[in-house]
Each structure stands twice: as C-alpha cells, then as structure tokens.
N, C-alpha and C positions, 0 to 999 in steps of 0.2 A: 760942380757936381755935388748933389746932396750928399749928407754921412746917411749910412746904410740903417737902418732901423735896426734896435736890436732885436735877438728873439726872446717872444715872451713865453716865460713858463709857469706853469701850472704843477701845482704838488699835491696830490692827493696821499694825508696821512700827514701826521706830525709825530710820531715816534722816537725812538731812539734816533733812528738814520732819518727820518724826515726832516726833524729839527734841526738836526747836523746841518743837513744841505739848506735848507731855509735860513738857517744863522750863514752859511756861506757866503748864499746870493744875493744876501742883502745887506753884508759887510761888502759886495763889490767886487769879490775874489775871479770873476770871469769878466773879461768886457766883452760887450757886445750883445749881451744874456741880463735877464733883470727877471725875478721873482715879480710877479703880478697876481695871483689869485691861490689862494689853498681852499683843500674841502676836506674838511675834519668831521666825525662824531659829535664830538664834544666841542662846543665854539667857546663854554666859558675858560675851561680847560685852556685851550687852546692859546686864546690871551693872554692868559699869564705867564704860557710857557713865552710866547712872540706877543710883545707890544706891540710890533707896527700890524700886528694884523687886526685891518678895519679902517686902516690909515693909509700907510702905503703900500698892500696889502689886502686884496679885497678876499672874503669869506664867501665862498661857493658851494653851491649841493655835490654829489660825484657826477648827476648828472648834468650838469650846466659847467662844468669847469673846463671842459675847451673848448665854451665857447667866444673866447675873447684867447685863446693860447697857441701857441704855434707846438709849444712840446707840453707833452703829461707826463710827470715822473710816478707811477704806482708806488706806494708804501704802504701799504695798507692789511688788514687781514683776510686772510683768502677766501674769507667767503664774500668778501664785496670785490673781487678782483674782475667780475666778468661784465661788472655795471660798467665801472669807470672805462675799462677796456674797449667795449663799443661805443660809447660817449665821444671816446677818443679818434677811435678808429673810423666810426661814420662823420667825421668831418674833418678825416684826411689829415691827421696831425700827424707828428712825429709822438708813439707811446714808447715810452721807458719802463717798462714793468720790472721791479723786487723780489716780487711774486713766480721766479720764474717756473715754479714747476707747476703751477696753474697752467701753464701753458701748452703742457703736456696731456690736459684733459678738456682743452677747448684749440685744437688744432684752425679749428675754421677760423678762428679768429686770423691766419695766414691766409687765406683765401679771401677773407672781407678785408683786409688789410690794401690787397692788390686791385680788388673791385673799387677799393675808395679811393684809392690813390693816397692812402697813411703808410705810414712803414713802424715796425717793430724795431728796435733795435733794443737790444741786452749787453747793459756791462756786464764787466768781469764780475764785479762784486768782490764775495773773498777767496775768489780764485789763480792760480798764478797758471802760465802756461795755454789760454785758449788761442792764440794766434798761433802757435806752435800746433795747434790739434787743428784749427782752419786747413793752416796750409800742408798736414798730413792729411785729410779727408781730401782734397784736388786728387788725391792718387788713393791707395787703398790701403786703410784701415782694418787689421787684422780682429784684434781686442782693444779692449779698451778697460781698465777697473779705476774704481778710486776706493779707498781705503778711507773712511773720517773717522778721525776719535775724538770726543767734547768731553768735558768736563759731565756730570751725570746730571746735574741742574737745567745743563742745554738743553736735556732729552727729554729731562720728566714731564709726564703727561701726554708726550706724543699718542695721538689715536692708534698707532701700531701695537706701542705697549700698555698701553689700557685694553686693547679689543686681546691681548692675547696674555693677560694677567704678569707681565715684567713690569718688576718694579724693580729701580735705579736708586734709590736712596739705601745710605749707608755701607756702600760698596766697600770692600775692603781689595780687591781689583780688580784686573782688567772684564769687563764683559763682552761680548759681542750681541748684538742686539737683533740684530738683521743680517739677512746676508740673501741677496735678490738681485733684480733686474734696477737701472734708476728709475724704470715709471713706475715701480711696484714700491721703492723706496718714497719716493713723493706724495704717493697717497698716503701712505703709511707716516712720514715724517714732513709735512707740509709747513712748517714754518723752520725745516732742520737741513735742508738738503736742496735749498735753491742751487748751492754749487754743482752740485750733482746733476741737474736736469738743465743746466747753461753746458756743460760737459757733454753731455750729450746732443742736445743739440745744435754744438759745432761738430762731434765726430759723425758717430756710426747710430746714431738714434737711443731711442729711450730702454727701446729693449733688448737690445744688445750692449747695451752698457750696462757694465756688473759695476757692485755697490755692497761693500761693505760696512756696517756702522758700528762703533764700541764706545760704551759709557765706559771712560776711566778716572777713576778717581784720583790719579796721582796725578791727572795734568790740569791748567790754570788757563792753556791754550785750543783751540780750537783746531784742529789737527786735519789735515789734508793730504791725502797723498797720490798722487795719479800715477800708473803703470801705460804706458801708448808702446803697439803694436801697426807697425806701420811700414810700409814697400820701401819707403821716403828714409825711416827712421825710425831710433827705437830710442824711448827715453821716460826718463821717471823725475815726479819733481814732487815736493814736501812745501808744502807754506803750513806754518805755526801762527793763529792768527788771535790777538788779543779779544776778548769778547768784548762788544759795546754794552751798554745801559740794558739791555737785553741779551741775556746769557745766552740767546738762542741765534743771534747773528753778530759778525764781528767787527771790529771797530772801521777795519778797510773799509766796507760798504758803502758808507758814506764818500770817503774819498773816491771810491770807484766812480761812484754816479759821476763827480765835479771833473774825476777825465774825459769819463762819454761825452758829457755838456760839452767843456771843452773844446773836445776833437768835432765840434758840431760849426764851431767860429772861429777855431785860429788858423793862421797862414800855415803854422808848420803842423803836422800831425804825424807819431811815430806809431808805428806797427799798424799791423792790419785788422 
C-alpha cells in the first residue's frame, strides 16, 4: 500500500500569526501536512523574515496560491481578504480564514463554497468555549454577549473610533468604546473582534449577538468574556489572552490555526 500523500498548504500573509504557523510547518510540528507556497505583499520582506522561502517554499501571488494547495490559511489584511478567499474557494480547497469577521459581509462566499465543493472552516483563534456554543445552537439559544477588554494600543485607530472622534491614548481608566450588535462591531473594529464574529457564527448569528468593547489601561492582556443563554445550558467563560507581535491579536492564534491543521490529519481528534 502506498503512504498517503501529505496535505499541501498554502499561507497567505506572513505577519505576526503567519510567520508563527510557517516557522511551525516547516520545523515539522504536524505529519502528514507540509508548507508548500506563501503570497506575501512584500517578498523582499518576506525573505528575511523565512529563508526557505524560494527554496523549499515557493512565493505566490494571492491569486495563484491554491493553485498547486489542498488548504489556504488567510492572514492577511481585510481588505485583500475576498481575492484570496475566492482563489480559494473556486478550486474547491479547504479556506481557513483569520479574517473572520470579513465574513460577515461577504456571506456568499457560503453559498460558492458549496457550489465548488471547498469548505470554510474557522478556528477558535483566541477564543475558549465555541464547541460548547456549537452544541448549545442544536437546541435554542436565548442570548448570547461577549464582553472584550484590550489593552488601548489593541484599539487605537480602529475605523469605529476615528469615524466617531474616541481617542484611547492616555487613559487613566476603564472605557467603553462600543456597545452594539457583533456584525456592527466588525465593521467598526476589523482587525479587533474576529473573536466576536467566530462567536457568532457558531451561535445565534451576527445580529443577535451583543458585543461589548472597553479600552483599559490597567490590563497587559487581551480580555474575553462570553455570557450563553441557552434551553441546553447556561454558562460564562473568561480567557485572558497574551497579545502576539501585534497588540491587535493574541499570541493563541497561531496555535489555534496548528489545532485546526491538525484535526485535519490525525487519527485522534477531541471536540467538535
């Protein structure tokens, strides 16, 4: 019997979390799975951050990079998110998107997903608790809120508080920033609130999910908190999450992605 071929991935983005998961899969840390192609902005950039890219390693446009890849990981910034995304999805891959609240304004992409035969699939990210909101949404879902508090650096320059004059520096405490629906938080806070709109689209949707946000100055961590209302169950969870090389996302992310890969090729797979 032949050995199974591994699957090849594709990473669009080298960022904080990009580089994380590309130094991963190319130290080995998953069998079965092998880094084959990135598509970066910047390729001189890029080299230096990763020697083998050019080598073992090939450099890709966003839209030519599945064509030789079985999965696309998205890292990227949201406004290249819808290139890579159909790239992806019109030849039937498996897309991992980062990005996930982009997805909350390009719905169809769920519908071209199913006509091509690709599938979306979303980790956790730096999230704790979405299997637990899965298997509350089989039955009925009352409410749903999350609560995030960052550090004020996460925040600054979000479009939310530039379009409506809040400014986050020099805070002496707590603020509340927002206080809306998650798909009204995602426009508003687009590189701040992926957890928020993965949240949502395991529960009760984007607009029925309430979303709190607060710039505090006394914290160092990235602050989470989900409230579920549910037939099944009632329950509340906290993750405190260290920020990565970008104040704006947290150090988990990276690891999140290397479970989804993962649970993509091992014999054991835990939770749903």
């Amino acid at each position: 019997m032949s050995a199974k071929q591994p699957l090849r991935v594709g990473l669009a983005g080298l960022g904080a979390i990009g580089l994380d998961v590309a130094k991963r899969l190319i130290d080995g840390e998953i069998d079965g799975m092998v880094l084959i192609a990135v598509a970066v902005r910047d390729a001189d950039k890029a080299r230096k951050a990763l020697p083998q890219l050019g080598d073992l390693v090939a450099l890709r446009t966003t839209t030519t990079l599945a064509n030789d890849c079985d999965i696309v990981v998205e890292c990227l910034p949201p406004a290249l998110f819808r290139d890579i995304a159909i790239s992806a999805i019109d030849k039937g891959r498996i897309f991992m998107p980062l990005s996930v609240a982009q997805l909350l304004d390009h719905g169809d992409l769920v519908t071209r997903a199913k006509e091509k035969g690709a599938r979306i699939l979303v980790p956790s990210g730096a999230l704790l608790g979405l299997d637990a909101v899965r298997a509350a949404a089989e039955g009925n879902i009352t409410s749903v809120k999350m609560i995030t508090r960052k550090p004020p650096t996460g925040l600054d320059g979000a479009p939310y508080l530039v379009k409506n004059g809040i400014s986050v520096k020099n805070l002496k405490e707590p603020l509340k920033v927002f206080n809306g629906s998650a798909r009204e938080g995602a426009k508003g806070f687009p590189t701040n609130v992926n957890v928020a709109a993965a949240l949502s689209l395991a529960g009760i949707g984007p607009d029925k999910t309430q979303l709190e946000i607060w710039a505090d100055p006394s914290l160092t961590r990235n602050t989470h908190r989900i409230e579920v209302e549910a037939d099944a169950a009632r329950f509340s969870m906290t993750i405190e999450g260290v920020p990565s090389a970008n104040p704006r996302t947290g150090r988990l992310v990276a690891p999140s992605v290397m479970a989804a890969l993962r649970g993509l090729v091992s014999e054991l797979k835990v939770g749903s």
